[in-house]
C-alpha positions in Angstrom: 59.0 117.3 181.1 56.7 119.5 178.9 54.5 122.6 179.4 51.0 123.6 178.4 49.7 126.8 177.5 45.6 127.1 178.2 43.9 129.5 175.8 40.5 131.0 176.8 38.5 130.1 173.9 35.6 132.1 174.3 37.6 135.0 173.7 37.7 134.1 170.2 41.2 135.8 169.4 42.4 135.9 166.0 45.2 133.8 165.1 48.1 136.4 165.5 46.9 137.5 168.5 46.3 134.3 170.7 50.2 133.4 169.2 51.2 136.3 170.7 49.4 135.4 173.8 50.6 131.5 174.2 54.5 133.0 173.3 53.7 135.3 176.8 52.5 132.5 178.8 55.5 130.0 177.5 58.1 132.2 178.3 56.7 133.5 181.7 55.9 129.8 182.8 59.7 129.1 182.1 61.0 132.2 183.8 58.5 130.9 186.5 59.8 127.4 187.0 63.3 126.6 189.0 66.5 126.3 187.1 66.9 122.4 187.3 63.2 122.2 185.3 64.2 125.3 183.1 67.5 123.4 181.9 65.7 119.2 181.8 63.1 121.0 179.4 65.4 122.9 177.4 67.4 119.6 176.8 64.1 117.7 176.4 63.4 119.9 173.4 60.9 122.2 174.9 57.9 120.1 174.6 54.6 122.1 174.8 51.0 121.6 174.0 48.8 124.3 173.1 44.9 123.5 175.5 41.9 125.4 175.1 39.2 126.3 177.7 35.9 127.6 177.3 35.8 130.6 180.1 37.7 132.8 182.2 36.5 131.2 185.0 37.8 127.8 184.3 40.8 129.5 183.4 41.0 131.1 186.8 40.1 127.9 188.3 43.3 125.7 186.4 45.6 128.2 187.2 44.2 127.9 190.9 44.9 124.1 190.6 48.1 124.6 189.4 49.6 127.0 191.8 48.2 124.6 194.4 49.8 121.3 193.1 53.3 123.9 193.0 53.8 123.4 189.2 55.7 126.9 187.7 52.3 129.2 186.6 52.1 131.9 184.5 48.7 133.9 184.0 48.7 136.2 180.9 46.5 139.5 181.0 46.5 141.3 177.7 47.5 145.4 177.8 44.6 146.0 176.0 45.8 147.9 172.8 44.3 146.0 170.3 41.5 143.1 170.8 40.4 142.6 173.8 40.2 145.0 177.4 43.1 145.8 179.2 43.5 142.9 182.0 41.6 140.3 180.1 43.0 137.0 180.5 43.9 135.0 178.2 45.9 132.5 179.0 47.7 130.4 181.7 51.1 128.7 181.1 51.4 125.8 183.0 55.0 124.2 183.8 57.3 122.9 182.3 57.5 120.3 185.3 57.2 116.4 185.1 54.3 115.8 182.2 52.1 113.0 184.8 51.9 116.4 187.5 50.9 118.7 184.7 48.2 116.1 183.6 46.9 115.8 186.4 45.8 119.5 186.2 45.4 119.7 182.8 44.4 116.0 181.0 40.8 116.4 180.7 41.4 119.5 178.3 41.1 119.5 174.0 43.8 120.4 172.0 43.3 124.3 170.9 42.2 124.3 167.4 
């Protein structure tokens, strides 16, 4: 089990600010994901890798995959009060779910740095 946050890179966020982000998209993925996976990645230690992504679009486009290969998804828009536009995206929490379905969506991608 593990879970992966995607960060839009291009955004160029500040350090605080995509945290905050990747926290939103960890937690909603969870909330997201049925009780049985919820409670195997809790007791697996809440494994998570932190991706990075060059555009919205190909942020749009994982999260597309995702939902379509029925892993737990979470899409993060910001509100908008500080960096960036209200409804940017940002991010996309993927799982948690079994690590070889979430690399299947997800393997290609570089750490974030």
């Amino acid at each position: 089990m593990k879970q992966v946050i995607v960060v839009n890179e291009a955004l160029g966020l500040p350090p605080g600010k995509m945290a905050a982000q990747v926290a939103h998209a960890a937690v909603g993925g969870l909330l997201n994901a049925p009780r049985e996976q919820q409670t195997s990645w809790l007791q697996a230690g809440m494994p998570k890798v932190v991706l990075r992504c060059g555009s919205e679009e190909e942020l749009f486009e994982l999260a597309r995959q995702a939902e379509e290969a029925g892993l737990p998804v979470m899409l993060i828009r910001d509100a908008g009060r500080t960096v960036v536009a209200s409804g940017t995206p940002t991010c996309v929490g993927i799982g948690p779910d079994e690590i070889s379905k979430i690399d299947a969506v997800t393997g290609a991608l570089k750490l974030m740095r």
